[in-house]
N, C-alpha and C positions, 0 to 999 in steps of 0.2 A: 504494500500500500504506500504511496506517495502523500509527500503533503501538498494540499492545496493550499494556493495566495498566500502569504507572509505570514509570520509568525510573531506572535507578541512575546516578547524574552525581559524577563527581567533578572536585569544583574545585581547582587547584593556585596558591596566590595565598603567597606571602610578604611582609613587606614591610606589611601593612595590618593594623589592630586586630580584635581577633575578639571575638565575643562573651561572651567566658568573661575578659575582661581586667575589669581594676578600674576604678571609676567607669564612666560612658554613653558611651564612644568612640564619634566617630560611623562610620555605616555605610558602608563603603565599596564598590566593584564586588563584590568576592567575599561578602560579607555579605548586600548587595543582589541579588546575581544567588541565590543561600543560598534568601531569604526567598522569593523570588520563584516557584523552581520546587517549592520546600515548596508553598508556596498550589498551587500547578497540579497537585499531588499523588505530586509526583519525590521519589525519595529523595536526600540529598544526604551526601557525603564528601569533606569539606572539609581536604586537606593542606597544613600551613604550619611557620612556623619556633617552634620553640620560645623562641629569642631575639626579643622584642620589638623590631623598629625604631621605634619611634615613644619608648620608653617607653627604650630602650637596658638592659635587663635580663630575666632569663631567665624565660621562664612557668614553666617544670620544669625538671631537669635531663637527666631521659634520655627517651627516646619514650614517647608518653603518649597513649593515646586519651582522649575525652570525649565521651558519649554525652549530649547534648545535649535531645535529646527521641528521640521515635520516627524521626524523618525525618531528624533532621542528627548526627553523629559528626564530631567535629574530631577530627585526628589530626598532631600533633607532633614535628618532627624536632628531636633535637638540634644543637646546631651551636658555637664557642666564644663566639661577638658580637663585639662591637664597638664602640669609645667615639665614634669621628667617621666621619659618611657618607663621605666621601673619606680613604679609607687603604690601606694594606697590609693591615691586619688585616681588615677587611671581606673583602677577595679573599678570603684565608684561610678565613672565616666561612663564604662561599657555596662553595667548594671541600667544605669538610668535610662541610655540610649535601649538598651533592650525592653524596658521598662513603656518606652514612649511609641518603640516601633508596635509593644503590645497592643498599645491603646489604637495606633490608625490602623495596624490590620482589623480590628473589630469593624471599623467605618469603612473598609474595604468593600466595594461591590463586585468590581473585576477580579478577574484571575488570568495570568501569562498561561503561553500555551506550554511553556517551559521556564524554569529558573535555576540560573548558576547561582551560587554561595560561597565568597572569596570568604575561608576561613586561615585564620580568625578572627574576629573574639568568638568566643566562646558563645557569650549570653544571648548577643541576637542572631546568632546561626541558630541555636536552641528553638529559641524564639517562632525564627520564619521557618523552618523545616517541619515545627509540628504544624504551624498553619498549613504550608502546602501539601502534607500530607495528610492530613484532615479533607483535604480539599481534594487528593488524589490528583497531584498536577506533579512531573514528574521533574526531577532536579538534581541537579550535579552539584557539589562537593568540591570545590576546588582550592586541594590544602597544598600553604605553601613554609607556616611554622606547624612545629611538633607541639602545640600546648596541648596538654598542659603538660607537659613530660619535661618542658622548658625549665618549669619552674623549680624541681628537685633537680636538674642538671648534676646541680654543684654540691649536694648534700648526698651522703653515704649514712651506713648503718641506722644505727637508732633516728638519727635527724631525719633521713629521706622515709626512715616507716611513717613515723609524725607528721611527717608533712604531708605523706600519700593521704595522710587517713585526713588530714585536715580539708584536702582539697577533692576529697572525695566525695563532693558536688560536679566538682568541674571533669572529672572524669569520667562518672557517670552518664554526664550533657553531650561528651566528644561521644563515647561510643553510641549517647541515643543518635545526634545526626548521623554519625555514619553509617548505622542499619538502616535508615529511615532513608537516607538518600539512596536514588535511581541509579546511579553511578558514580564514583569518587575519580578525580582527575588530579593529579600532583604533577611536580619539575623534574622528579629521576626515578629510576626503577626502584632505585634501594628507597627512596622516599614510601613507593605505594607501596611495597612491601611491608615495610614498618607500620602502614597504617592498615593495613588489612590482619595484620598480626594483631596489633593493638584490639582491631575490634571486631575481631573470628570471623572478617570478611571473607567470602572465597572470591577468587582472581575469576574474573571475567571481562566479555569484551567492553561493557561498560564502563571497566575501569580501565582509564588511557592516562598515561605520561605525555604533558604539553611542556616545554623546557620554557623558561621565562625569557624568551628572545624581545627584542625591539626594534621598532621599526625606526631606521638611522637613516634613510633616506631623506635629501632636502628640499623640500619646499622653494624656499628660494635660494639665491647665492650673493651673500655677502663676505666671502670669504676670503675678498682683499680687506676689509676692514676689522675681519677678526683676527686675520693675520699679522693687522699693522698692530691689534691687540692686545694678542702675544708677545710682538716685539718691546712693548711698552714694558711689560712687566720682567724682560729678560730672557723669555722663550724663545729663539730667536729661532731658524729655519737656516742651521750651520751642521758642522762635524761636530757635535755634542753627543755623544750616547746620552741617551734620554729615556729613565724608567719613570712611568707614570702610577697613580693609584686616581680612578672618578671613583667617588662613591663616598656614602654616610661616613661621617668620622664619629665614630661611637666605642663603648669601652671592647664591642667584640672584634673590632681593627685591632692587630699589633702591628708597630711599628718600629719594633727595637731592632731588628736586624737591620733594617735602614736608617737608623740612626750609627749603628754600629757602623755599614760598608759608608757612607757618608762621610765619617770621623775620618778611616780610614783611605778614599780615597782622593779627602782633603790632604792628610798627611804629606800622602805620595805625591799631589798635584798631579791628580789623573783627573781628567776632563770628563766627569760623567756627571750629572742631572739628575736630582729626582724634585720631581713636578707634582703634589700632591694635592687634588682638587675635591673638595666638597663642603658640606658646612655639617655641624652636628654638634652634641654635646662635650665631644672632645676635638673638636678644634683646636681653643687656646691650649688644653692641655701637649697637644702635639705639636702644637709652635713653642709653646716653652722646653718641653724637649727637645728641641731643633734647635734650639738659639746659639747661636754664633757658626751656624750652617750654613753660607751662605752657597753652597751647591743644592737645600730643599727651599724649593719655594710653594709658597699658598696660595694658589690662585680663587680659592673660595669657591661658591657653587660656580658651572660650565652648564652653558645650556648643547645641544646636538649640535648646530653648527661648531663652537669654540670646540668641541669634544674633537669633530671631525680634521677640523686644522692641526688640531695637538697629535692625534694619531697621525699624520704627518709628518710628521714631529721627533715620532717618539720612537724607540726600538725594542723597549719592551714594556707590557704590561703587569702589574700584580695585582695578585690578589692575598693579599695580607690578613686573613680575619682568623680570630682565634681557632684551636681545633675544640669545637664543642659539639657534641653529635648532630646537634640540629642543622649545623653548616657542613659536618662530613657527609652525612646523606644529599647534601644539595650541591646542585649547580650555580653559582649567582651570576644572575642577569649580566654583571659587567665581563663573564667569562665569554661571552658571546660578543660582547661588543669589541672583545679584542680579536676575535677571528675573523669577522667580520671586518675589520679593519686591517686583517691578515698581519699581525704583532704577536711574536710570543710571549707565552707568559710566563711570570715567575709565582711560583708558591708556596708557602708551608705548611698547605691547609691538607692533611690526610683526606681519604675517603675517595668522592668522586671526581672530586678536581685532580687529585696528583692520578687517579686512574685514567683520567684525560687525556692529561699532561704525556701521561708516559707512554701509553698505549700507541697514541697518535702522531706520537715526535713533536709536537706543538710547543713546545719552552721548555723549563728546567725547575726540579722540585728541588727546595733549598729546605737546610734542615743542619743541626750540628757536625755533621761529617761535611757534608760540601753547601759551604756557606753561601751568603748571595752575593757574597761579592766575589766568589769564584765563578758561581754562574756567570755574573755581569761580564768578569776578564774573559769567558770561555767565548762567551758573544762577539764580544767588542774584538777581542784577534782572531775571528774565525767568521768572514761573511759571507761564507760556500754555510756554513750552518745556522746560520741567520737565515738565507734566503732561503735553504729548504723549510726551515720552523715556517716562516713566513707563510710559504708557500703550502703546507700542510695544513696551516690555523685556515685560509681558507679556503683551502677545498674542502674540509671538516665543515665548517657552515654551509657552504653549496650544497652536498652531502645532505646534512640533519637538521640543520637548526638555522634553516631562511625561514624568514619572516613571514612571507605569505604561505608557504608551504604549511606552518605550524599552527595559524591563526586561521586558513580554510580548515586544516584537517579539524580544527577545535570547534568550528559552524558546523560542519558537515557531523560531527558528534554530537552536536544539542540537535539537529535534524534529525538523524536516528534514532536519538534517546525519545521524541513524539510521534516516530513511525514506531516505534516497537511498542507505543505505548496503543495508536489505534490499529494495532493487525489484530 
């Protein structure tokens, strides 16, 4: 059985920038998956937080639709926010917002013909999942942290029993949606694996792996002027080896081995560059570690243009985040954007990134036996092995992880998921 005429979809994604926020945020899963089934002719209903996490301030104060064009409607929950990702008040934040999304599904007349569910939080996945299953409207799952499993990470013996037992609410709620949902979608194999363990799922075709790729492609070209950009702040477009890091500056980034090869290739007066661009709660703390560095420079948030000039730029990428399982099971979105830009990378991140890495010949996994700044020297006098990395990072993306490739197959999966629901 086929579907006829378009499809109502609603995406439930908090947590990520929308398009109605200030300046070019870039686009993330629920934006991109947005764009994606707009083009294929779906209508889309896209529910989020009225508080900005990225931006830590409120888009509106109380619920708020925004009719976007014909095809997409954003629709905003209130909720109180919150100053620091790890707190008490956060809990609060996603309680209330689950609390308020309670109250307007009750005023709900319509129903999507399908709904994805960016998890997490917790409380309004809970939430909306028993609504649409009450309601028998079939819906995806689409996890991309381990909560709550996040939260005892770090806690062994007696502590992590206590705390299982304490948060044994929120355990509870993950394994209700994931029975309850039509199909579970995550970023890597070992991801859905973990969550189908977690919650005596059995592996089926419903359940698919979508990798968090981005669409890097530009719109316009102002890339003499982001260029002369670059030049301003000392990035210049010369014989610099150039290792870069885009992304959140947060306590799960380390950065001590780059502080280390830094030191070190101050000492020597070797001409190498590290570029480290984002904003976060450890910003200043990683320019105060930096100080009197002057081979790391800040260039603060990058939007995709400036991104696209500096991989240009640059000759290797890292991905520096701590090894804590929720990031060993994953791929992160910026590993893609350095194949894509055909750059290899550097990491010390175990799991699925050094299985990457190594697998594929794509860069070099640094670690106390072979540091990163033997990687760097292994690069920098060898560019017969540069150009193969190079050239491997992207045919690895052409390969698995193009944009369109990922984000049709992802349409074509909520398609299915409403033909299998009317055969």
């Amino acid at each position: 059985m086929e579907n006829k005429g378009p499809l109502t979809v609603w995406i439930f994604q908090t947590g990520e920038p929308l398009v109605i926020d200030k300046g070019a945020p870039r686009a993330m899963r629920a934006t991109n998956l947005s764009n994606k089934l707009i083009e294929k002719g779906h209508k889309v209903i896209l529910w989020s937080s009225a508080f900005s996490h990225q931006g830590k301030e409120h888009r509106v104060e109380n619920y708020k639709k925004f009719k976007v064009n014909e095809n997409l409607e954003i629709r905003l929950i209130p909720s109180c926010g919150y100053k620091k990702n790890i707190s008490i008040k956060r809990l609060i934040d996603h309680a209330q917002l689950a609390y308020n999304l309670r109250k307007l599904l009750k005023r709900e007349e319509c129903q999507p013909d399908v709904a994805f569910l960016g998890f997490p939080p917790i409380e309004v996945n809970f939430v909306m999942s028993n609504w649409l299953n009450q309601r028998r409207v079939p819906f995806i799952v689409d996890v991309k942290d381990l909560w709550p499993d996040v939260f005892i990470e770090n806690l062994f013996g007696w502590k992590r029993r206590v705390a299982k037992s304490i948060l044994f609410p929120y355990f509870f709620a993950t394994r209700n949606i994931y029975n309850q949902a039509t199909g579970i979608t995550s970023i890597t194999d070992k991801f859905l694996e973990h969550i189908e363990m977690f919650s005596n799922r059995e592996s089926n075709r419903l359940n698919r792996v979508f990798p968090l790729v981005s669409d890097l492609t530009l719109s316009n070209n102002n890339l003499n002027l982001v260029g002369a950009w670059w030049d301003g702040i000392g990035v210049y477009n010369d014989d610099t080896f150039r290792v870069v890091y885009v992304g959140n500056l947060s306590s799960n980034v380390d950065l001590t081995e780059i502080k280390k090869s830094a030191q070190l290739f101050k000492k020597r007066n070797i001409k190498i560059q590290f570029v480290i661009c984002g904003k976060g709660d450890y910003l200043q703390v990683f320019k105060d570690m930096m100080r009197d560095m002057d081979n790391v420079i800040f260039p603060g948030w990058i939007d995709k243009e400036k991104a696209t000039v500096l991989a240009d730029r640059s000759n290797a990428w890292l991905i520096p985040y701590v090894n804590k399982e929720n990031f060993k099971l994953s791929l992160p979105n910026k590993t893609f954007d350095a194949l894509y830009f055909g750059i290899p990378l550097f990491s010390s991140l175990e799991g699925e990134v050094k299985k990457l890495i190594t697998e594929n010949e794509i860069g070099m996994f640094y670690d106390q036996v072979k540091t990163l700044d033997m990687c760097i020297l292994d690069l920098l006098h060898d560019s017969k092995l540069w150009m193969k990395m190079s050239s491997n990072a992207r045919d690895l993306y052409d390969r698995k992880f193009e944009f369109n490739k990922v984000y049709d197959g992802l349409v074509e999966h909520l398609e299915g998921v409403v033909i299998k629901k009317n055969d």
